[in-house]
N, C-alpha and C positions, 0 to 999 in steps of 0.2 A: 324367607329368613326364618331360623327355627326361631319358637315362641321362649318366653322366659321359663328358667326352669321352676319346678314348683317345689324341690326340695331346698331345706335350711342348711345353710353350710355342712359340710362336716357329715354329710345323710347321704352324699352321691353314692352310688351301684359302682362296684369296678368295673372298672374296661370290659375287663374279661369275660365280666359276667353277663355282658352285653352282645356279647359274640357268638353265634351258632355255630362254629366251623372246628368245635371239636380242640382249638387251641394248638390250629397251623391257618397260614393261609392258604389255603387248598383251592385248587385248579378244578374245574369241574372233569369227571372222572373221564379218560380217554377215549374209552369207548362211546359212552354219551355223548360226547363233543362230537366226536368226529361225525355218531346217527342224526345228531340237529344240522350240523353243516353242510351233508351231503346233498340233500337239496336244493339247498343254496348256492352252489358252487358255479351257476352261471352267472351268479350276483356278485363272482368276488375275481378278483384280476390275481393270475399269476405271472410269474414273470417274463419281461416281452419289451424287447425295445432299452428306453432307459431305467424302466421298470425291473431291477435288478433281484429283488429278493419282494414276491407279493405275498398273498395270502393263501395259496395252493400251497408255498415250499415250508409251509407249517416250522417257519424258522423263529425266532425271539423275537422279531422285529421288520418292520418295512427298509426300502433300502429302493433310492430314487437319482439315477446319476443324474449331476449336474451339467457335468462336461469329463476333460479328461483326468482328471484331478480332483474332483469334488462330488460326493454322491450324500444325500439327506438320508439321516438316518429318524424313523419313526417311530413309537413305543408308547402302549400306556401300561398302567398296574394299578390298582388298589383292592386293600381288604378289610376285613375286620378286625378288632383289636387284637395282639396275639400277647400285649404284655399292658399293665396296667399305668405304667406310667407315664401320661402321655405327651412328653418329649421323647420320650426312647421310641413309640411307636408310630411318632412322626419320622424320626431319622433313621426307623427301620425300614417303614415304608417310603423315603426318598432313595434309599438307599435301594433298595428291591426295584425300585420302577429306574433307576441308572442303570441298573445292572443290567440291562436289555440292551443296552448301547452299547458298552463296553463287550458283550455275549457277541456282537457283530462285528467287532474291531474299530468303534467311533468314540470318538469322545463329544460327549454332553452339551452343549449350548444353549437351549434355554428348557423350560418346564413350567406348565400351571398344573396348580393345584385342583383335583379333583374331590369333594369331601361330601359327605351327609353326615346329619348330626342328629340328634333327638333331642330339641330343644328342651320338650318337659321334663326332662330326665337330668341332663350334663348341660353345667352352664358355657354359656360362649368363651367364657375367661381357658375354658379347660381349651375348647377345639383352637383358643388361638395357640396355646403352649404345643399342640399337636403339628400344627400350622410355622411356629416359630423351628421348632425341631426338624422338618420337612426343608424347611431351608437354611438353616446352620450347614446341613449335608452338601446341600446343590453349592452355598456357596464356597463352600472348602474346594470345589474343583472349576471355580468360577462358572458354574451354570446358575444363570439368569431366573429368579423365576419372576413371572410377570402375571399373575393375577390366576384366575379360576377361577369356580363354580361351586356353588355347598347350594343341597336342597336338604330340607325335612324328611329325617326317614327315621322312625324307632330304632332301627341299628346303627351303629354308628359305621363309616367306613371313612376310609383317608389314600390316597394315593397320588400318581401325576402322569401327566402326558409329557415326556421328552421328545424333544428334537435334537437330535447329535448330526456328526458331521463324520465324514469316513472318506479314506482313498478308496475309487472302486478297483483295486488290483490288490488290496490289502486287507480285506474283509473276512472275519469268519462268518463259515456259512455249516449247517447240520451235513451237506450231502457229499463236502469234499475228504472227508477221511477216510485213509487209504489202506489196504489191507500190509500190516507189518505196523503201521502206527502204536508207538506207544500212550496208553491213558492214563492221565494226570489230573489229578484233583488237587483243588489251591485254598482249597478250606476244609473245615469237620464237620463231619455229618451230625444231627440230630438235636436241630431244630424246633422242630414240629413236637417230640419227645419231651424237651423241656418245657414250650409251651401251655401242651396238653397235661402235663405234672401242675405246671402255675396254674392254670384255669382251675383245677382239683385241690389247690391249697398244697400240694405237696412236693414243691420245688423250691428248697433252700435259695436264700441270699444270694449266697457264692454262686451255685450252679448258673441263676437267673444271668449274675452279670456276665459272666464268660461266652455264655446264649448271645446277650446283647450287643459284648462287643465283638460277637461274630459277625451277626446280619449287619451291624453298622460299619463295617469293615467294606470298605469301596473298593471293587474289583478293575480299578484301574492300573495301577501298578502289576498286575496278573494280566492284563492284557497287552502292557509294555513290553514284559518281559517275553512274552508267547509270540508278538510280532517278531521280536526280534530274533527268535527261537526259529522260524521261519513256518509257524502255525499256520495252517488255513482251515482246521473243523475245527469247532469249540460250541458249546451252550452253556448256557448259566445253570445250575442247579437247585429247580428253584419246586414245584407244587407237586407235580409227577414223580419225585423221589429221584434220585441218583439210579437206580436200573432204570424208570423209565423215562428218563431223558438218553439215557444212553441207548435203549432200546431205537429211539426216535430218528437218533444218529446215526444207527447203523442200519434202522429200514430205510433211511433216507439212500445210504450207502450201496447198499445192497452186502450188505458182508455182517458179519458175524464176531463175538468177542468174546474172552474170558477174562474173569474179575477174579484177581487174590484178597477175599476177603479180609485176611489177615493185615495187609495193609492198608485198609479206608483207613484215613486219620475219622477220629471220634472225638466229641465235646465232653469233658470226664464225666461218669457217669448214667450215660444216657443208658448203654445193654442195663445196668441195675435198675432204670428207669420204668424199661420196657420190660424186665423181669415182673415188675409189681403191676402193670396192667396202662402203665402211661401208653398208650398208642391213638393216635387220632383216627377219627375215622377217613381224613385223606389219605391217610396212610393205610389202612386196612382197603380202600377201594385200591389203589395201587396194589395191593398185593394180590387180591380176587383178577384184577385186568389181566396181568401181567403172566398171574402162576397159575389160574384156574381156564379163564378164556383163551386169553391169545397161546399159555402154552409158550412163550418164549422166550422165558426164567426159567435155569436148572441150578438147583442148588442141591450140592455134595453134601452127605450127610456129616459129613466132620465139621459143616461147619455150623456151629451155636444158635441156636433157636433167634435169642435174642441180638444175636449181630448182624442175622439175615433181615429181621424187621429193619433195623434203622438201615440197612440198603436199602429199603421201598419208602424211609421215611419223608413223607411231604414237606420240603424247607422252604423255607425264608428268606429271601436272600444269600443263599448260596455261593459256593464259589462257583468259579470257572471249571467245568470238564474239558479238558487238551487235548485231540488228537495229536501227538509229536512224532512226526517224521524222525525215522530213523534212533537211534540209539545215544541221543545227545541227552548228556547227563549233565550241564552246565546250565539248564534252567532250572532243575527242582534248584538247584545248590543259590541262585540270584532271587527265586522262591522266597526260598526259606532265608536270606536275608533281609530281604522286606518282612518280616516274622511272621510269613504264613506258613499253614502246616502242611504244605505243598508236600503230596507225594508220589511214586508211580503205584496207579492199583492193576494195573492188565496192559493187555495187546488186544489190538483188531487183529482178525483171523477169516480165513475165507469161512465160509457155511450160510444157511438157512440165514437170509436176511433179517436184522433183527435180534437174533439167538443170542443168547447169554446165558454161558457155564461160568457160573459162580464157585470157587473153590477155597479152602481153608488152607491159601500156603502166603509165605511173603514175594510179592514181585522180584 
């Protein structure tokens, strides 16, 4: 249990200023992940049997049929602070570790708390407001949460392990999206942007809260409407940036895609963000993986310096990315009732698996 803190009321260090990660929750970089894993991989189960989605199909989440009708869905998340107030980044981070369950087509069921604290630093009274906030979220869609784990660690971190519940014939998965699929994002990019302006002191009020009530924004209702849309590809857009989660989709796919940059919905402000140097460094490693190594980012020179950044920017809680069968236009329109900024940004397309031609037009 962390120690007492040694500061006088009123003296605590912000969140933020506690955080190493640049002011996103950043995924460790793709390339690097993948070189520590690789020899591991007789150590990790793909899928086989009831073992429906493992750790080979590098999806958002495990996925364990129960029988004909009932398959466990599995997930954790946490990170460092990305906002200073901590309720908001407890229920940003409840909110981020559901969104793996919902990325797979389940819904929630129960969740413990995963946390570290820096006792000499931030008193307990803060991490229980972190902790209360963590579960105001779960319990708005009746998940359970029933206890966790906090050790002593100088940084601070907060997150959860979810267990959800899923039809195994109703599941999204990265590898089922089909070339002609239309792509559908159900929130705004640039997360990570705002964050890294708050860490630096130079993210206004206004900007901060619309940030907040992004990632607190629960991608269940996007998942409702996507089942019934007749979806089968989807991921959350969450550390890897929007290309490269999409990237992920389509190597999984084997097929290829183009992005109308013009249409990513955007969180106001963020390109003027990124004009002044707001950029995290998970976002700057997404852009080095993606447009220097792999090679599998092309972006058109019409399109704006600063709008191709927030496509590689590392978010938070993210929305939903949709692969949607066929030409059906009656989900963005049940979308954007639910008041998301759901919109179409491209097509799957045959080529180079992976590939993505980024261009400056409206879908």
């Amino acid at each position: 249990m962390p120690s007492a803190p040694s500061h006088a009321p009123g003296e605590y260090p912000r969140l933020t200023s506690l955080s190493p990660g640049g002011g996103c929750a950043c995924k460790l970089p793709m390339g690097k992940l993948e070189e520590v894993l690789a020899p591991l991989a007789t150590g990790f189960h793909g899928a086989s049997g009831d073992l429906l989605v493992g750790a080979l199909e590098g999806d958002d989440a495990a996925v364990f049929r129960l029988d004909g009708e009932r398959a466990v869905v599995l997930t954790t998340d946490f990170f460092t602070p990305i906002v200073d107030d901590p309720g908001d980044w407890g229920r940003i981070a409840a909110a981020n570790a559901l969104s793996d369950v919902y990325a797979m087509g389940g819904t929630p069921l129960i969740a413990v708390n995963l946390a570290a604290w820096p006792g000499a630093e931030l008193p307990l009274e803060m991490l229980g407001e972190v902790l209360r906030g963590g579960a105001e979220v779960a319990a708005s869609v009746n998940c359970a949460v029933v206890g966790g784990h906090t050790v002593d660690d100088p940084v601070p971190k907060y997150g959860m392990a979810v267990v959800g519940l899923a039809h195994p014939d109703r599941l999204f998965t990265l590898d089922a999206v089909a070339e002609g699929d239309r792509l559908v994002l159900t929130k705004a990019l640039g997360t990570g942007v705002v964050s890294t302006a708050l860490k630096r002191g130079a993210a206004d009020d206004a900007t901060v809260r619309v940030a907040v009530e992004s990632m607190t924004r629960l991608n269940d209702g996007a998942r409702t409407a996507a089942q019934a849309a007749g979806v089968r590809a989807a991921t959350d857009v969450t550390g890897f940036g929007l290309l490269g989660h999409l990237h992920r989709m389509l190597r999984a796919a084997g097929l290829a895609a183009t992005v109308d940059a013009a249409s990513v919905p955007l969180l106001p402000g963020v390109t003027d963000l990124v004009a002044h140097g707001y950029v995290s460094g998970g976002t700057r490693a997404n852009m080095s993986r993606l447009r220097d190594v792999v090679g599998a980012v092309s972006v058109e020179e019409s399109v704006p310096a600063s709008l191709a950044t927030v496509l590689f920017d590392a978010q938070t809680s993210g929305g939903l990315l949709l692969a949607v069968p066929g030409d059906d236009t009656e989900l963005i329109d049940t979308l954007r009732q639910e008041g998301l900024p759901a919109a179409s940004i491209g097509r799957v397309t045959a080529g180079a698996p992976g590939a993505i031609n980024v261009r400056h037009a409206p879908a």
